[in-house]
C-alpha positions in Angstrom: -9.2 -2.9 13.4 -10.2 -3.1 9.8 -10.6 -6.0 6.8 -7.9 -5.5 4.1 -9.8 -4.5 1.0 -7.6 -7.4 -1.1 -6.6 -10.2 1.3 -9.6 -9.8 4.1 -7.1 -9.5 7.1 -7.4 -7.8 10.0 -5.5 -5.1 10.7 -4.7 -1.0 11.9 -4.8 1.0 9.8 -2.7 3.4 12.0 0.1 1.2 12.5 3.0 3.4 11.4 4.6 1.6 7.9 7.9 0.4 8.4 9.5 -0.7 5.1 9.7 1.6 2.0 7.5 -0.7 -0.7 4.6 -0.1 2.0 5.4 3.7 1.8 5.2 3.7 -1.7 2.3 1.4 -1.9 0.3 3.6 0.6 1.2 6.8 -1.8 -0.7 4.8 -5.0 -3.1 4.0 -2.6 -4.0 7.9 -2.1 -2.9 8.7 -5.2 -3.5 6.1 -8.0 -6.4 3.7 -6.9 -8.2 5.4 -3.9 -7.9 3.1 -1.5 -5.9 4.7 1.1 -6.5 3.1 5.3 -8.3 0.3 3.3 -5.5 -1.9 2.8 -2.8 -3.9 5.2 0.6 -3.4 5.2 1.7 -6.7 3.7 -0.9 -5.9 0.5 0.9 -2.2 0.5 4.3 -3.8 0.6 3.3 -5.9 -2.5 2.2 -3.0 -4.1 4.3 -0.9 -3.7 7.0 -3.1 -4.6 5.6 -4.0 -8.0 4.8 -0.4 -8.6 8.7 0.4 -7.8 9.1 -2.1 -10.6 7.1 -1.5 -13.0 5.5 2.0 -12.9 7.9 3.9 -15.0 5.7 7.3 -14.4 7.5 7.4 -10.5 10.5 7.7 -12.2 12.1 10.8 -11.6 
């Protein structure tokens, strides 16, 4: 188990993701912020999610 870098929960970080705003939060995780495995799935979705909105530069 492993602390969420933003909320402090608990959680594994090899839990498979199971809604698309956590996929896409886990890719700006690798690829944006360098954060990836440090953050749970409910901080990804959140993420992600506001990145689907608001991150014109996935567009495409």
């Amino acid at each position: 188990m492993t602390s969420c870098k933003i909320c402090g929960k608990s959680f594994d970080p090899d839990a498979p993701l199971t809604d698309p705003a956590q996929e896409a939060g886990a890719f700006m995780a690798a690829q944006e912020w360098n954060d990836a495995g440090q953050l749970c799935p409910a901080c990804l979705g959140n993420r992600g999610m506001l990145g689907m909105m608001y991150c014109r530069e996935y567009d495409s």
